[in-house]
Structure formats: structure tokens, C-alpha cells
C-alpha positions as CSV (number, residue, x, y, z in Angstrom):
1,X,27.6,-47.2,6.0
2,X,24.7,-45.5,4.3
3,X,24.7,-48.1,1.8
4,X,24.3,-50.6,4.8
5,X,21.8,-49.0,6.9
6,X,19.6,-49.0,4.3
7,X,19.7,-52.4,2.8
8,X,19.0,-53.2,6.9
9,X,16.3,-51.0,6.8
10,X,14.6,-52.6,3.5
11,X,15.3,-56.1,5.0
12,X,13.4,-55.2,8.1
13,X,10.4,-53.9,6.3
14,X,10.4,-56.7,4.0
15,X,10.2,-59.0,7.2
16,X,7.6,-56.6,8.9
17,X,5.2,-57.2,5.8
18,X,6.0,-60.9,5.8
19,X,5.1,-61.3,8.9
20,X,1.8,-59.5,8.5
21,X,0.7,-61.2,5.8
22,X,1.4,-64.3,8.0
23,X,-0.7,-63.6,10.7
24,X,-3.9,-62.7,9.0
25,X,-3.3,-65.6,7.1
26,X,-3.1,-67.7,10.1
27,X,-6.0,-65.9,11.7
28,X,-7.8,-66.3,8.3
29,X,-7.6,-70.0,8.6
30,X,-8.2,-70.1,11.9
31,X,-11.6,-68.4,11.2
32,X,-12.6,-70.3,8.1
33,X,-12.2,-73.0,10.5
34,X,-14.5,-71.7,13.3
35,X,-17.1,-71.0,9.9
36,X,-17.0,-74.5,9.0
37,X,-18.1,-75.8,12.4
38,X,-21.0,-73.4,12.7
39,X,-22.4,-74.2,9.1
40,X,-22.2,-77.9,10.3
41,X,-23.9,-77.0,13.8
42,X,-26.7,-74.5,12.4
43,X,-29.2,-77.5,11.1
44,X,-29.2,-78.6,14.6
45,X,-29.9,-75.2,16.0
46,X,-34.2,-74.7,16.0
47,X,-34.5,-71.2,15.6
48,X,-35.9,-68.9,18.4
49,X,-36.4,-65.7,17.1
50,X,-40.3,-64.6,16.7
51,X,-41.9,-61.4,15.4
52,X,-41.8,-58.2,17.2
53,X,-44.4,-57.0,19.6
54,X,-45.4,-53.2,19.6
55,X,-47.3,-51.0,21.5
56,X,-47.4,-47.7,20.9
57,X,-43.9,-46.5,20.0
58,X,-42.4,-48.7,22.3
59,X,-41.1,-51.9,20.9
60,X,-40.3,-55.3,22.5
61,X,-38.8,-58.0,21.1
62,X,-38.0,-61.1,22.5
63,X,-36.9,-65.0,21.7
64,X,-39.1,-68.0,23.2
65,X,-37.5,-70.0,26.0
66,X,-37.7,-73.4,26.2
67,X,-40.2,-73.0,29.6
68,X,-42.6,-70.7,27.6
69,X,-44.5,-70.7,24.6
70,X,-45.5,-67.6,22.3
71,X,-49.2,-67.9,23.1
72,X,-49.1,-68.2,27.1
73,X,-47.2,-64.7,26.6
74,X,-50.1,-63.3,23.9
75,X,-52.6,-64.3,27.1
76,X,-50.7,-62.3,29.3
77,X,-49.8,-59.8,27.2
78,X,-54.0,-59.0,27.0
79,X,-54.3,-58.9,30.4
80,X,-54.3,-55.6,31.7
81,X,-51.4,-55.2,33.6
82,X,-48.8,-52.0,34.6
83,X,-46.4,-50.6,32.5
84,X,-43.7,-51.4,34.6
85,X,-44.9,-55.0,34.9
86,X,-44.9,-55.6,32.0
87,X,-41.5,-54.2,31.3
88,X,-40.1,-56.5,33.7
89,X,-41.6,-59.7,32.4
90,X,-39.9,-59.3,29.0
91,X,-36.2,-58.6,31.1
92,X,-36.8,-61.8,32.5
93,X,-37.8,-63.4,28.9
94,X,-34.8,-61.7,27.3
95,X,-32.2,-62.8,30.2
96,X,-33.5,-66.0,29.6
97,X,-33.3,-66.4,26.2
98,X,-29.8,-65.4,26.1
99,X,-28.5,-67.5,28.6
100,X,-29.8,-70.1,26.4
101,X,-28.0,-68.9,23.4
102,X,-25.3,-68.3,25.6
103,X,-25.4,-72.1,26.3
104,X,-25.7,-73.4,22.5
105,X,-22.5,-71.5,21.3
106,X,-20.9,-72.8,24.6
107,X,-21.4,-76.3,23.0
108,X,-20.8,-74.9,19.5
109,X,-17.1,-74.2,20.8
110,X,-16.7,-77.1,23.1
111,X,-17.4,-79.1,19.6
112,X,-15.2,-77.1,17.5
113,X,-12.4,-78.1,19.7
114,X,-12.9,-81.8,20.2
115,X,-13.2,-82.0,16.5
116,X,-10.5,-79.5,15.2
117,X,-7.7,-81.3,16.3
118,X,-9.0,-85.1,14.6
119,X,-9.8,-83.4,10.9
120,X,-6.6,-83.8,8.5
121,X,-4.1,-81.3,8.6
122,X,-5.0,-80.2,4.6
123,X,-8.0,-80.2,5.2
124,X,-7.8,-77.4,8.2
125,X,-5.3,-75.7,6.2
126,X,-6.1,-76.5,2.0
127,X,-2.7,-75.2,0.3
128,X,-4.7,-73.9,-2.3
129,X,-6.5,-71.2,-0.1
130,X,-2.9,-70.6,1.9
131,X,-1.4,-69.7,-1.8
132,X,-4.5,-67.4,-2.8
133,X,-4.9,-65.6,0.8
134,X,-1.1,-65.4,1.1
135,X,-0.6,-64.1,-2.2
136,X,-3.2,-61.6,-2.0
137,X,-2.0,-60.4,1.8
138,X,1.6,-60.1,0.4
139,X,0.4,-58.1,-2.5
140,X,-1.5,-55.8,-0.3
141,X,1.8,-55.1,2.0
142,X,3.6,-54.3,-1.5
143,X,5.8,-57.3,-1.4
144,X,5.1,-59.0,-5.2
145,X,8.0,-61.4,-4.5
146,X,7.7,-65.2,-5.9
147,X,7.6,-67.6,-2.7
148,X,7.8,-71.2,-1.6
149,X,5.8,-72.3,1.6
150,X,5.3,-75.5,3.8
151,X,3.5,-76.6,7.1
152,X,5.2,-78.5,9.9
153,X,3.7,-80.0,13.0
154,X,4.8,-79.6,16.5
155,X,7.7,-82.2,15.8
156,X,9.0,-80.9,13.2
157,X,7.9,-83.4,10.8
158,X,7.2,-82.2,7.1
159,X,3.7,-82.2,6.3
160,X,3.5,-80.3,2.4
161,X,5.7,-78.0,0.8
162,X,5.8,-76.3,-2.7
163,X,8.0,-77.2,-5.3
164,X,11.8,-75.7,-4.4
165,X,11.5,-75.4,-0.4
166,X,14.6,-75.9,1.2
167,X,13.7,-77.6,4.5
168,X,17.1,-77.6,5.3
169,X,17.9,-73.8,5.4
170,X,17.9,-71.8,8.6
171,X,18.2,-68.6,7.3
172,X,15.8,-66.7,5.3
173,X,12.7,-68.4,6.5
174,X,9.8,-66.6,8.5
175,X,7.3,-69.4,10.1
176,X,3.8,-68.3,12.1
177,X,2.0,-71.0,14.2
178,X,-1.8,-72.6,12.6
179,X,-4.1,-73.0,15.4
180,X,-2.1,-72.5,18.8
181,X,-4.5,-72.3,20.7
182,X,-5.7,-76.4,20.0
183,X,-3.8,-79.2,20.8
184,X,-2.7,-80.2,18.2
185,X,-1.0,-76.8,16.8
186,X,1.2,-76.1,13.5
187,X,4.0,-74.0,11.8
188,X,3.3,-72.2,8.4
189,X,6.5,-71.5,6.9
190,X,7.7,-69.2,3.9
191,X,10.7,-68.5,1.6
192,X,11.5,-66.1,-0.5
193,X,14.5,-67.4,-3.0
194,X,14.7,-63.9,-4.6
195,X,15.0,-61.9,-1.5
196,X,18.0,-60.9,-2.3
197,X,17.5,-59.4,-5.5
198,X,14.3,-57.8,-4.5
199,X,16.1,-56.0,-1.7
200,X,18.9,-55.1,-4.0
201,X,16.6,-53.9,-6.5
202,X,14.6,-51.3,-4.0
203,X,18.4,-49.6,-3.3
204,X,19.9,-49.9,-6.2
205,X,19.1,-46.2,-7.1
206,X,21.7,-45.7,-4.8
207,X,24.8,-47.2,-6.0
208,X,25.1,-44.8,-8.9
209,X,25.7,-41.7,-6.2
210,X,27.8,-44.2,-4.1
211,X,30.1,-44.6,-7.9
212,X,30.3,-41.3,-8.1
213,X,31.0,-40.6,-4.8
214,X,33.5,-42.8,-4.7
215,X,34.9,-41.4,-7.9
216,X,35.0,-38.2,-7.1
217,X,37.2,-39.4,-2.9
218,X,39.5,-41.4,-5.6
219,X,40.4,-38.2,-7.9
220,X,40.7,-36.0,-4.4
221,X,42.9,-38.4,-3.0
222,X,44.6,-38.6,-6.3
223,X,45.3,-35.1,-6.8
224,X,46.5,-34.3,-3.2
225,X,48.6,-37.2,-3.4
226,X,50.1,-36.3,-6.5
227,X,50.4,-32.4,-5.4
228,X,52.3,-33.8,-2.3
229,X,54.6,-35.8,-4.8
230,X,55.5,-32.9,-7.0
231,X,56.4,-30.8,-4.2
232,X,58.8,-33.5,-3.0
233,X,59.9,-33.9,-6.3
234,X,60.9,-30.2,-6.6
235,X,62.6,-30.1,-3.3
236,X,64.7,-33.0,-4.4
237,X,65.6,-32.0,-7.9
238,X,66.8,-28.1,-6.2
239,X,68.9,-30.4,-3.3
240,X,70.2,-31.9,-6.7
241,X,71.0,-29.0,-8.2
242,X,72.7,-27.8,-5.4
243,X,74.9,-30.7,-4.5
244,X,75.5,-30.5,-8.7
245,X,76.7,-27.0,-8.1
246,X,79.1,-27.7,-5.3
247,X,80.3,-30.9,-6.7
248,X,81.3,-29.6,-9.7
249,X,82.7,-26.3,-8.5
250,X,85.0,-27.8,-6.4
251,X,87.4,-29.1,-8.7
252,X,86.5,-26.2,-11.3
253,X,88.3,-24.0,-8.7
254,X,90.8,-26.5,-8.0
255,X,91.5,-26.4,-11.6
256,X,91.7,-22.9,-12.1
257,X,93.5,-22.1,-8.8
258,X,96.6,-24.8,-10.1
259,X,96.7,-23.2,-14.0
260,X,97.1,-19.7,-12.0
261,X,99.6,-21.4,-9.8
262,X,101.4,-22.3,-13.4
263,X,101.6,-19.4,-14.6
264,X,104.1,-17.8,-12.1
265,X,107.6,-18.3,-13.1
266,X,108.8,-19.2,-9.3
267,X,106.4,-22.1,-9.5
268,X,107.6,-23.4,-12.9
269,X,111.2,-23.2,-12.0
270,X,110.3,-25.7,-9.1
271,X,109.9,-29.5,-10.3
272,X,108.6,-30.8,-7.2
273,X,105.7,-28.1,-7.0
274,X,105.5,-28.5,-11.1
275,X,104.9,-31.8,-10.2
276,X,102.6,-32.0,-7.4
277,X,100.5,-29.2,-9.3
278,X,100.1,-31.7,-12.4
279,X,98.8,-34.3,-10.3
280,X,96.4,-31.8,-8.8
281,X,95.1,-31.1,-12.3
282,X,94.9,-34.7,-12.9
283,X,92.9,-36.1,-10.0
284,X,90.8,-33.5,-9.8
285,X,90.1,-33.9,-13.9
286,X,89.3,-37.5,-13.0
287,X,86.9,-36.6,-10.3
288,X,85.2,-33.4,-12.3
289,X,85.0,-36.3,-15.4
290,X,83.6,-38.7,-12.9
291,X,80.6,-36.3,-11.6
292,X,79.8,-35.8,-15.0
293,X,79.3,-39.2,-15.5
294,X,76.7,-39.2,-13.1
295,X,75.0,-36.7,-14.4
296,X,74.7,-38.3,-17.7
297,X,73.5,-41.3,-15.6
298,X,70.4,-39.7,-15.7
299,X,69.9,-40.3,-19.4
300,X,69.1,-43.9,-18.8
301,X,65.7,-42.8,-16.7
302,X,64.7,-40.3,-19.5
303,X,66.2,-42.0,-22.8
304,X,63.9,-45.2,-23.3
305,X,65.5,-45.8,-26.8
306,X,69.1,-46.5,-25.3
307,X,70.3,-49.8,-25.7
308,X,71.9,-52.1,-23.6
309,X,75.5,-54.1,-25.1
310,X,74.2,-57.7,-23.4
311,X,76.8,-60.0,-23.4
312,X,77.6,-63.2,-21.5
313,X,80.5,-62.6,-19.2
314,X,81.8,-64.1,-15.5
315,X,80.3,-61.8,-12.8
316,X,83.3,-63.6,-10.3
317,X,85.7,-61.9,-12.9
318,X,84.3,-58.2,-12.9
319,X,83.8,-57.9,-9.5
320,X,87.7,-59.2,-9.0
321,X,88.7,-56.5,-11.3
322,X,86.5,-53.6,-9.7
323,X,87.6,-54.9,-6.4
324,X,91.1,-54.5,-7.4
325,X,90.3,-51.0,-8.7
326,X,88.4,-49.7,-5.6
327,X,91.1,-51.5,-2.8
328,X,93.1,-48.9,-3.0
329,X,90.0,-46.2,-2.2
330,X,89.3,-48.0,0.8
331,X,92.8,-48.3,2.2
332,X,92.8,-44.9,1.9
333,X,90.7,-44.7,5.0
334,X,92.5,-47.8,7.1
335,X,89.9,-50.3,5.7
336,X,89.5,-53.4,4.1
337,X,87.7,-55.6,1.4
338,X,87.4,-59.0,1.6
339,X,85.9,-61.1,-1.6
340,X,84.5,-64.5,-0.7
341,X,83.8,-65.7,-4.6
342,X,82.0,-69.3,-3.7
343,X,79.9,-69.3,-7.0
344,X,80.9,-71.9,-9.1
345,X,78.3,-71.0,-12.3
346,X,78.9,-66.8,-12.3
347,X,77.7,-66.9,-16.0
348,X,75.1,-63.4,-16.4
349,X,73.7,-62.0,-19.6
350,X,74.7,-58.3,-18.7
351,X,75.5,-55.0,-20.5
352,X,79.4,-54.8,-19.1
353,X,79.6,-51.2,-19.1
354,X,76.5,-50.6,-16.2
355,X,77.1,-53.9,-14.3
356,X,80.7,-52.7,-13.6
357,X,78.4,-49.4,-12.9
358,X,76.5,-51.0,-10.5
359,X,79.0,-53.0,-8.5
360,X,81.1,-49.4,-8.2
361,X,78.4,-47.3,-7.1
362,X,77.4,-49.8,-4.3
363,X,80.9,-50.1,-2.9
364,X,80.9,-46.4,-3.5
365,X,78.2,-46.2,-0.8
366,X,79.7,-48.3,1.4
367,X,82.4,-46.0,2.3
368,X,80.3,-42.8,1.8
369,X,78.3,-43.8,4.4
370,X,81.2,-45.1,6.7
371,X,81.2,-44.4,10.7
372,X,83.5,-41.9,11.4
373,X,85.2,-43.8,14.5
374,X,85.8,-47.4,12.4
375,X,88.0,-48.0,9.3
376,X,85.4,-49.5,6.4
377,X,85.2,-53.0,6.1
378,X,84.0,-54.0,3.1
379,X,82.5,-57.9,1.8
380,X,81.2,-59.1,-1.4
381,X,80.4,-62.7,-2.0
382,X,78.8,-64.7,-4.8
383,X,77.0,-67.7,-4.4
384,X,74.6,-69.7,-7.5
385,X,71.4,-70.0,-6.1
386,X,70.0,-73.7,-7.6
387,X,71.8,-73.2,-10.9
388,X,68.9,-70.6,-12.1
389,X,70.3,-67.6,-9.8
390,X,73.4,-65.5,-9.3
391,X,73.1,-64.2,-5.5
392,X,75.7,-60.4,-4.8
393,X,76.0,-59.7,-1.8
394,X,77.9,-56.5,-0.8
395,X,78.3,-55.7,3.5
396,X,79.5,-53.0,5.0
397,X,79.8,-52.0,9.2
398,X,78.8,-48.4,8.2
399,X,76.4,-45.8,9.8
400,X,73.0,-48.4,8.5
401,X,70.1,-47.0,7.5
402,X,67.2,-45.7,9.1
403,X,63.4,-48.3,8.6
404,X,61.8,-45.2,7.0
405,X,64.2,-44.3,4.5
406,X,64.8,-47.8,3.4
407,X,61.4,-47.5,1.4
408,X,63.2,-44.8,-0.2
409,X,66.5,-45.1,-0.8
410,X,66.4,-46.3,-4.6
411,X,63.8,-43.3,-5.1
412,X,65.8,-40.9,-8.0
413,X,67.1,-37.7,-6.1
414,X,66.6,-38.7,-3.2
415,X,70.0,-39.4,-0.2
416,X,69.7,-40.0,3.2
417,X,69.8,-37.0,5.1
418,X,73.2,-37.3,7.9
419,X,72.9,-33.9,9.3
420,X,74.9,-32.0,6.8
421,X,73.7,-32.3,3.5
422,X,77.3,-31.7,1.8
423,X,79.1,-34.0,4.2
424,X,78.2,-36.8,1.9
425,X,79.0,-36.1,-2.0
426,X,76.4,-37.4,-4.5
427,X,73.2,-36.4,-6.5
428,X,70.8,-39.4,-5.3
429,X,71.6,-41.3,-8.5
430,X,73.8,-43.9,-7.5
431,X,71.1,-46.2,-5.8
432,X,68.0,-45.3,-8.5
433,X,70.3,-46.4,-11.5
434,X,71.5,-49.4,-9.5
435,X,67.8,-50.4,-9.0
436,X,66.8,-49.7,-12.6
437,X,70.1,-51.6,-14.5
438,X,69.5,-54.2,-12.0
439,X,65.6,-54.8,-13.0
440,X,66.9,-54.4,-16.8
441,X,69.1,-57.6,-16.6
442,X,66.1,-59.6,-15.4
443,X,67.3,-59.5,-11.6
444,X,66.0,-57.8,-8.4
445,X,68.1,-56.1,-5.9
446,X,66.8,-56.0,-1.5
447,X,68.4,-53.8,1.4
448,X,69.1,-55.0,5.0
449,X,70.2,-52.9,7.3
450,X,70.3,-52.4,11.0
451,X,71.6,-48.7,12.5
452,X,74.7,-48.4,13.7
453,X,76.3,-52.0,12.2
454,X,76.0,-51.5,8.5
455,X,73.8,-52.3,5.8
456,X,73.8,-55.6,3.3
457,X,72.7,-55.2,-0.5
458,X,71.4,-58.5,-2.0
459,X,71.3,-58.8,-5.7
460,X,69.8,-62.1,-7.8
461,X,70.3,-62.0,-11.3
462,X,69.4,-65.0,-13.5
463,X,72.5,-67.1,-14.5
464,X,72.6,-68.1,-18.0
465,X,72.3,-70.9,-19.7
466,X,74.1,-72.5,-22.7
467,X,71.2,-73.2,-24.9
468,X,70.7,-69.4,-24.9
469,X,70.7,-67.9,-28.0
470,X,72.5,-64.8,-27.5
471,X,73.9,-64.2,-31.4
472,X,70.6,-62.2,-32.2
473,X,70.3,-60.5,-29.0
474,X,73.6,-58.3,-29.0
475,X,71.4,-55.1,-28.0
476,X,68.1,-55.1,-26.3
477,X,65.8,-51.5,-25.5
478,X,65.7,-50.4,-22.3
């Protein structure tokens, strides 16, 4: 704004000195006009001036009319006559003579302006002069600025213009009218093709503050932004290590409560206990080894010199098998899963390992984030996409998320808040590593979701193509 007001202010004295220089140019012209008739007129004018006459200290000058001559007054004068008399006599010889001055520059005038408006335009106004006065006036108001002229009549007809006038320009021009007051009047206009640059140059002194200015708002912001992020970042990393703690002390005390268990004799004598205390062991070994997992997860964000196994395999065939696998989660809770496998080319270049990941974690979600009063229903569907792209999609009729967090949700650490922050295992992993395996095999991954009817994920990933050379690209970097 500062910036503005002055480059306004700069253009408005740059138009007030125009404009100046303008009218006494004008008025200049106008003038040297008015000379020119009276240099033309003065040969025809007798002169009527005539030495002083003194008496005394008192002195009397006076002009002859034309109804008395210089000798009558000489008799006169000899003749002894009043003061007072006398006095009056050369009031009358003086009112006189002036009315008939009076009268010749009447004519003078009357003259100027029944000849003005016949003489040629250039000659009235000679460009020459124009560029000498008008260059001398600008450079007295400060304004050393190269320029471009021309003069117009009252029609708008072009009369003479400089070298590079833009007749056809409406902005940027200041025009003055040439002899208004005749009847045959003028416009005098200017341009100035540099303005610009002039008016630049008079503030540029300021942009270097403004830079730094600037610079200085940009590392603020910078710094309170990234102060803001690190203290979300810590509140999320100690919500992860507390959901860590929990989710692995769980089964740890499962564990140990069911070795304890073994170690009385009552309980070993009795096979069905025995038995049900092995299976105890077992799943909750399974789901101690499978939290570790996602802690080790994170090693793919931190580890940039992992590699990824890439091979070519049939996405409609690992999703079928981790379907098959995670079924019997889901009927668990009086749901279903329906596959609709319409892709006809399901060819992806893929590490095996973390696509079977992916696909796992977001039907993992799915019935995380179930409503409480409806069984899960769960569908993935395949569909090639033009024969260039793979389209997953994976629909629940869960809880949905909210608008705000779904800017977030594939944010590392961070999980939807639900009220309760254990009713919902997990470390905010799942979604962040889904995001970044997915953007590793070339593909992007979207969210859709509408509260209270479930959320849709949508992944494209490119399909491949036979003329792919895939022998010498068994393992890529992350």
C-alpha cells in the first residue's frame, strides 16, 4: 500500500509539472503572437510623445492630440495665467491623449484577431519554438524526461507530430488548448513513452526496504509456523508412544498372566484349560508380533536406502487372497465383504510384500472405524482405467470422516480422534505408510467420505506394460 501511494503520488506530481509547463507554453505562444502583430502595427503608429515641460519643481508632461499642436500650447503656456488653470488644461490634454492611445490599441486588438485566425497554424505555433520553450519549461519543473508532441484542431484532425507519437493512445497523454480565446482554437498535445520508468526510477529506493521487509514477514511467518508444527508433532509422537505402551502391554500381560496360569499343577492336569491357555499364548503372540510390525513400519519414512522387491504380479490375485485372509476378521463382527474384480488387465509393477501391506491396513480401517449399531460391510473392486491405470477401490458404511481431518488423515502419527483415544487400536501409521508405498509404485491414492455412511479409498496405480523391461529393475531405492 505504501508502495502504491507513492508511485500515485509521483504520478500526480509528474502530471502537475506537465501541465505547467503546458500552460506557459501555451501562454508563451499566445504572447509571441500578440508581439508579432504589434511589431507589424508600430510603423503605422506616428509617435506622440514630446519633451517634458518644467517649471519649477513641478513637471508636466504630456502627448499632442490630434486637435492641438505643440506650439498653440507653447503660446498659452507664456501667457500668464493661474496655477490652477493651468493644471487643469494639461488634465484635459492628458485625458485626451489617452483616449486616443486607448483607441489605437483598440484597433491593434481588433486587428490581431481578424488576422490570428487566417495565418497558418505553424506559423502561429513553429514546432521549433514549442520544442525549445517546452523543453526548457519541463526542465525548470524538474522533469528531464524525453517526449513526443503534436497539435490538433478543433476536429480532431492531425496537424504535426514528432517522430513516435501515438495518436491512437488514450492514456498517457496531457493536451492544453493554443489560442482559445480565437475562433479558430487548438490542442497541444504531449507524451511521455518513458513515463513509466521515470516514475519507477524516483521510488525505486524503496523496493529494497519493501525486499527486506518482506523477507523478514516470510521468516516470521516461517518460524511461527514451524514452532506450531513441532508442537503438534510432539503431541502426536507422545499420543504414539502411549497408544505403543498400551498396545504392547496388553498382550505382554496376557502372556505372562497364561505362563503363570501354566505353571500350576491343577491347570496342567486339565487338557481343555491346557488347551485354551495355548491358544491364548498363540493369538496374543500373533497380535504382539503384529504391533511390532507396525512399529518397524516406520523404518520406511526414516530408511531412504531400503529397497523395494518390484515385481510384476496380478493385483485381482492379491487382493483375492487378502480378502480370503481378512473374511474371517470381519465375520467376526456379523459383516461382510464383497469383491467386484471387473479389471480385465490387473498387471502392476509392485513390491509384493507392502502392496499386500497396503490393501490390509485399509481394510484394517474399515472395521476399526465401524459404527457400533451396523455389522461392517466391506467392498473392493478393480476396474483398468484406459489400459494405462489400475483403479482400487475399497467402501465401507463406517463412522466417515470428518472435512477437516480428511486433509490429515495420511499425516504420520496422526488418528482421528473418536472420543476415547484407546477405543480405536493403532499408532497413526497405517494411512501415512499407505500414502507413501502407494506414491512409491508410481500411483496416487484419494479419500471420500461423508459422516455417518462410510468412507471410499481410491487408488490408481499404473498397469504395466509388456515391453517393460523389468529384468534390470528387480530393486529400486525408496
Amino acid at each position: 500500500m505504501y508502495l502504491e501511494n507513492m508511485v500515485k503520488m509521483r504520478e500526480e506530481q509528474f502530471s502537475e509539472n506537465v501541465m505547467r509547463s503546458l500552460y506557459a507554453t501555451a501562454s508563451y505562444l499566445e504572447k509571441r503572437e500578440a508581439l508579432h502583430f504589434l511589431e507589424k502595427d508600430v510603423n503605422i503608429i506616428e509617435s506622440t510623445f514630446y519633451d517634458t515641460y518644467r517649471e519649477g519643481d513641478d513637471n508636466f508632461s504630456f502627448e499632442k492630440n490630434s486637435n492641438e499642436n505643440y506650439s498653440d500650447y507653447l503660446l498659452r503656456a507664456d501667457q500668464p495665467q493661474p496655477l490652477s488653470t493651468r493644471y487643469r488644461n494639461m488634465q484635459e490634454i492628458i485625458r485626451s491623449q489617452y483616449l486616443y492611445q486607448k483607441g489605437l490599441l483598440n484597433e491593434v486588438i481588433l486587428n490581431i484577431l481578424q488576422e490570428s485566425s487566417s495565418r497558418p497554424v505553424l506559423e502561429r505555433a513553429d514546432s521549433t519554438i514549442i520544442r525549445q520553450y517546452l523543453s526548457a519549461e519541463l526542465t525548470n519543473n524538474g522533469l528531464s524526461v524525453p517526449y513526443v508532441f503534436a497539435i490538433e484542431d478543433s476536429k480532431g484532425a492531425l496537424l504535426y507530430a514528432t517522430d513516435g507519437f501515438n495518436s491512437q493512445a488514450q492514456k498517457g497523454k496531457y493536451t492544453v488548448s493554443l489560442f482559445s480565446h480565437t475562433s479558430n482554437p487548438y490542442e497541444l498535445q504531449i507524451e511521455f513513452p518513458t513515463k513509466n520508468n521515470y516514475i519507477f526510477s524516483s521510488v525505486r529506493f524503496i523496493i529494497p526496504t519493501l525486499a527486506l521487509t518482506l523477507i523478514l514477514l516470510i521468516i516470521f511467518l516461517y518460524t511461527i509456523l514451524l514452532a506450531f508444527r513441532q508442537k503438534k508433532l510432539s503431541e502426536m509422537k507422545t499420543d504414539f508412544i502411549n497408544n505403543m505402551t498400551h498396545e504392547l502391554k496388553t498382550p505382554i500381560s496376557t502372556i505372562s498372566l497364561a505362563g503363570q496360569m501354566l505353571s500350576d499343577d491343577s491347570v496342567r492336569k486339565s487338557p481343555t484349560t491346557l488347551k485354551h491357555l495355548s491358544q491364548v499364548i498363540t493369538d496374543e503372540s500373533k497380535r504382539l508380533r503384529f504391533q511390532v510390525e507396525k512399529v518397524l513400519q516406520m523404518s520406511v519414512f526414516d530408511n531412504q536406502s531400503s529397497a523395494l522387491k518390484f515385481t510384476v504380479l496380478d493385483a485381482n490375485t492379491v487382493i483375492q487372497s487378502v480378502v480370503h485372509t481378512f473374511k474371517i476378521k470381519v465375520e467376526k463382527f456379523g459383516g461382510t465383504i464383497t469383491t467386484n474384480l471387473d479389471a480385465q488387465n490387473a498387471l502392476v509393477r509392485v513390491d509384493e510384500m507392502h502392496f499386500t501391506n497396503v490393501i490390509f491396513n485399509l481394510l484394517d480401517n474399515a472395521v476399526k472405524y465401524m459404527r457400533e449399531d451396523t455389522a461392517p460391510m466391506l467392498l473392493i473392486s478393480t476396474l483398468d482405467i484406459d489400459n494405462s491405470r489400475l483403479e482400487i477401490r475399497i467402501r465401507d458404511n463406517g463412522i466417515g470422516i470428518k472435512k477437516d481431518d480428511l486433509k490429515r488423515i495420511f499425516d504420520k502419527f496422526y488418528r482421528v480422534s473418536t472420543g476415547n483415544r484407546h477405543d480405536v487400536k493403532g499408532f497413526g501409521l497405517g494411512l501415512a505408510y499407505v500414502k507413501k508405498m502407494v506414491i512409491l509404485f508410481k500411483g496416487n491414492i484419494q479419500v471420500e467420505s461423508e459422516i455417518g455412511k462410510g468412507s471410499t479409498f481410491i487408488i490408481h496405480l499404473p498397469l504395466y506394460k509388456s515391453d517393460f523391461d523389468s529384468t534390470d529393475r528387480s530393486q529400486e531405492p525408496l
